[in-house]
C-alpha positions as CSV (number, residue, x, y, z in Angstrom):
1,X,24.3,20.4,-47.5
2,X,25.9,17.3,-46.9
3,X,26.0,17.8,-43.0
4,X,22.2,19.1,-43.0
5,X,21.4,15.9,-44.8
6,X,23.6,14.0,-42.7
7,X,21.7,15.2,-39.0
8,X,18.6,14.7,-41.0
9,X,19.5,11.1,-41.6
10,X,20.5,11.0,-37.7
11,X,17.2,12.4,-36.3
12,X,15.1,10.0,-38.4
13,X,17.6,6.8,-38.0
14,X,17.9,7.1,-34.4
15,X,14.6,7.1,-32.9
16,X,13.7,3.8,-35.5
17,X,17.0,1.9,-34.2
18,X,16.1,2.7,-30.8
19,X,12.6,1.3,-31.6
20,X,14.0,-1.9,-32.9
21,X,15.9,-2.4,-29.5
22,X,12.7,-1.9,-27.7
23,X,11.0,-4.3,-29.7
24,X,13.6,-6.8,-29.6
25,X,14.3,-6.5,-26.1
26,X,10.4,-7.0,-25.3
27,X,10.0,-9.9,-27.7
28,X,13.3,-11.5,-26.1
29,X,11.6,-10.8,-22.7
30,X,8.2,-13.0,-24.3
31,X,10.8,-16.0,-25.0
32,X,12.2,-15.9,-21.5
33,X,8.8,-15.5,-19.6
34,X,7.2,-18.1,-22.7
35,X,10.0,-20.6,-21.4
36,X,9.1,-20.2,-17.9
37,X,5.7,-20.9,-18.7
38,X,6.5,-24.1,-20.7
39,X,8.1,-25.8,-17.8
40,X,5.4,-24.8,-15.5
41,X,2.4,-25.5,-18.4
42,X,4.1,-28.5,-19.5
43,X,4.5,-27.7,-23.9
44,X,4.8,-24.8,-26.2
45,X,1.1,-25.1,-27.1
46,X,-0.2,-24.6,-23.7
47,X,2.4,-22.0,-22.7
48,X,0.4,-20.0,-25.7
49,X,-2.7,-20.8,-24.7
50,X,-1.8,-19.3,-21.2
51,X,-0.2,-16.2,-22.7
52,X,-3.3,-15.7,-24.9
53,X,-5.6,-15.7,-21.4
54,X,-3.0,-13.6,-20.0
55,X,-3.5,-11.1,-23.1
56,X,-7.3,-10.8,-22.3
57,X,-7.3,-10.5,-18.6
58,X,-4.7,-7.7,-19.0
59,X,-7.1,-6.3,-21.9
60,X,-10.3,-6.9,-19.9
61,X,-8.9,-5.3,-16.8
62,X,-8.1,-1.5,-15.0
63,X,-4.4,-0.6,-15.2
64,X,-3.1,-3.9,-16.4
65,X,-0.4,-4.0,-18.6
66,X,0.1,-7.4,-21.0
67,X,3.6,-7.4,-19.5
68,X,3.1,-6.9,-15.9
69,X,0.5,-9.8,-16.4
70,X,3.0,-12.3,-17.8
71,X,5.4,-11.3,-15.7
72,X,3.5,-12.1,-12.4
73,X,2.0,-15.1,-13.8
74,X,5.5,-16.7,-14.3
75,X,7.0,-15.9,-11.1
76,X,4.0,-17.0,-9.0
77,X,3.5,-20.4,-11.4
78,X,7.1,-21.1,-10.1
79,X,7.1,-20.3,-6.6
80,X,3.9,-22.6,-6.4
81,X,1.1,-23.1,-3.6
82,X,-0.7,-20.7,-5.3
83,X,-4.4,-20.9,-7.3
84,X,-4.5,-20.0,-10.4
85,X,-7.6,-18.2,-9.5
86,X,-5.5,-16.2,-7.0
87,X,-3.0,-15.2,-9.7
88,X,-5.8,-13.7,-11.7
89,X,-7.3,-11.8,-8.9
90,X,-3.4,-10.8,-7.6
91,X,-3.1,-9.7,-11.4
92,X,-6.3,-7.4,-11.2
93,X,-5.4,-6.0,-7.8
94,X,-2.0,-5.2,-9.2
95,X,-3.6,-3.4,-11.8
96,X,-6.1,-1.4,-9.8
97,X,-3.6,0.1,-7.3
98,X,-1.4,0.9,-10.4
99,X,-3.9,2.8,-11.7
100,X,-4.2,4.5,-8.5
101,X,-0.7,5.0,-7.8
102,X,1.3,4.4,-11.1
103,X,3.2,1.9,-9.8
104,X,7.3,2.1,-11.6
105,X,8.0,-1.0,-11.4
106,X,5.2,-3.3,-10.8
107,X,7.6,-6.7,-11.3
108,X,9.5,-5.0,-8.1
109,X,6.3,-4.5,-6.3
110,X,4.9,-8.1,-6.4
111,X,8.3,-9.8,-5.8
112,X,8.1,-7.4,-2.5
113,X,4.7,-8.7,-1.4
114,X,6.0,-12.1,-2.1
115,X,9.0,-11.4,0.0
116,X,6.8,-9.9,2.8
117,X,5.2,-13.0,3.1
118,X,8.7,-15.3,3.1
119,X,10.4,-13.6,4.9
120,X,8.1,-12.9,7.7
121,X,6.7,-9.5,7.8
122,X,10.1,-7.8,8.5
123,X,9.6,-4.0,8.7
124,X,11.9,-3.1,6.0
125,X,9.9,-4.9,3.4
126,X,6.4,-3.2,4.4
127,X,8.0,0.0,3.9
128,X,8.9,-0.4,0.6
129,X,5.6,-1.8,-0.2
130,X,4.5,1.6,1.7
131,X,7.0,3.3,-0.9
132,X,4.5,2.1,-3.8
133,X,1.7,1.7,-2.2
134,X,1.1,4.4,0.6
135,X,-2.1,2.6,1.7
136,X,-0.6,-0.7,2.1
137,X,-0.8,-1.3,5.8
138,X,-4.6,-0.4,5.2
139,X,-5.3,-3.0,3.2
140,X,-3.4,-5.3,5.7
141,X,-5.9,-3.9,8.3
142,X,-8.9,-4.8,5.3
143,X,-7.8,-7.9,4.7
144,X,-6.4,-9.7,7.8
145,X,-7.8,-7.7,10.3
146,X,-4.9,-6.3,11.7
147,X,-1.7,-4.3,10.1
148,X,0.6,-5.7,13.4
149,X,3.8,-7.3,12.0
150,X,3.5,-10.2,15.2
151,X,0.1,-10.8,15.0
152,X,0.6,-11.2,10.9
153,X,3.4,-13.6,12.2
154,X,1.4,-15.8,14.7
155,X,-1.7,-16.0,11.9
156,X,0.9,-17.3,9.3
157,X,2.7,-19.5,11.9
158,X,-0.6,-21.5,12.7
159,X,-1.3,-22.1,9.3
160,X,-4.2,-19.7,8.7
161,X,-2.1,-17.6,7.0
162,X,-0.4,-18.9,3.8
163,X,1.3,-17.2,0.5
164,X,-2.3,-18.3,-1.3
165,X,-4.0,-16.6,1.4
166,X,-2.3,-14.0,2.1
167,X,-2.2,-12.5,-1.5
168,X,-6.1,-13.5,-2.1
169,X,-6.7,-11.4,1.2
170,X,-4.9,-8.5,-0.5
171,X,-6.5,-8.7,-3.7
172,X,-10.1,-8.8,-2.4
173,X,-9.0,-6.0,-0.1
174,X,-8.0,-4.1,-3.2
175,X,-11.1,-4.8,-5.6
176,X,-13.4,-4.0,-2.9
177,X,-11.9,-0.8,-1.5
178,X,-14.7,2.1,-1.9
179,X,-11.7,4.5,-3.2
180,X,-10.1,2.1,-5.5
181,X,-13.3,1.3,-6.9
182,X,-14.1,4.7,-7.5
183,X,-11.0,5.0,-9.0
184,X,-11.5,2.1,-11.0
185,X,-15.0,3.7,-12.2
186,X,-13.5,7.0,-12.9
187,X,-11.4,5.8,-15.5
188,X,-13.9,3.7,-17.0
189,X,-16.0,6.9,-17.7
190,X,-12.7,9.0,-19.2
191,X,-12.7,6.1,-21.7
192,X,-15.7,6.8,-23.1
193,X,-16.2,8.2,-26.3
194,X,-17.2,12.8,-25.8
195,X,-19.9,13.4,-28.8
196,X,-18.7,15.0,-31.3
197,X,-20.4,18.4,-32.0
198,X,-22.2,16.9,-34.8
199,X,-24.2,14.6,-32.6
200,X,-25.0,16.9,-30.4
């Protein structure tokens, strides 16, 4: 008896302490992206005030998680030359195409397009956006009007082509892709509510 009470103890103990890790490791996450945000926001209060837009854009938005939303907020706040418009759009795009393509790790995938950008369209880079993302060099194509590494170069080396721009282009080459936005449709309509066989 005492060992069947013992596993019984186990199998409803261990699940709840592994819960409170979870919970503690996402709410020590929140602190660390919440400080990032007051040295970019400039105090505590508006930090919060930012995390509490961030909530309802990630809310308001297809396949947006709260985190993924926080996340790419603080690292693009820091890298700077970026709109906050562009952030929000970048966030919504993010969301979209993770919805299409359940993105794993979405904080991976925008510090590649990032990198992309820095470091100059290297080939190694696009293919692990391609990893994610197997329509990527499409949307290059959408967006910029060509998927060619070199001609991505010369834009960005005459100044038509900066990290604002270049992740706007993408987002509005996401949001207004016919498949995406179908996409983005269908899983409207699975949200809603099926009758119930009393109403019908």
């Amino acid at each position: 008896l005492r060992s069947v009470g013992a596993s019984a103890a186990i199998l409803v103990t261990g699940p709840l302490v592994a819960l409170g890790r979870i919970a503690s490791r996402s709410a020590a996450d929140i602190g660390t992206i919440r400080n990032r945000l007051i040295a970019t926001e400039g105090s505590l209060e508006a930090a919060n005030a930012r995390l509490a837009e961030l909530r309802r854009l990630a809310d308001q938005s297809i396949g947006v998680t709260r985190r993924a939303a926080f996340e790419t907020f603080s690292i693009l706040s820091v890298v700077g030359d970026v709109t906050e418009n562009t952030i929000n759009r970048q966030i919504q795009a993010l969301g979209r195409l993770n919805a299409a393509f359940t993105i794993d790790d979405q904080k991976q995938f925008f510090r590649n397009l990032v990198q992309i950008f820095q470091q100059n369209f290297e080939r190694q880079d696009i293919k692990e956006a391609l990893g994610r993302v197997p329509i990527f060099e499409q949307l290059l194509q959408q967006a910029f009007g060509t998927a060619d590494r070199e001609k991505l170069r010369e834009l960005k080396a005459s100044g038509k082509l900066t990290l604002d721009t270049f992740l706007s282009g993408l987002a509005e080459a996401v949001n207004t892709d016919p498949i995406l936005a179908n996409i983005g449709e269908s899983i409207r309509v699975s949200q809603i509510p099926k009758p119930t066989s009393a109403s019908t």
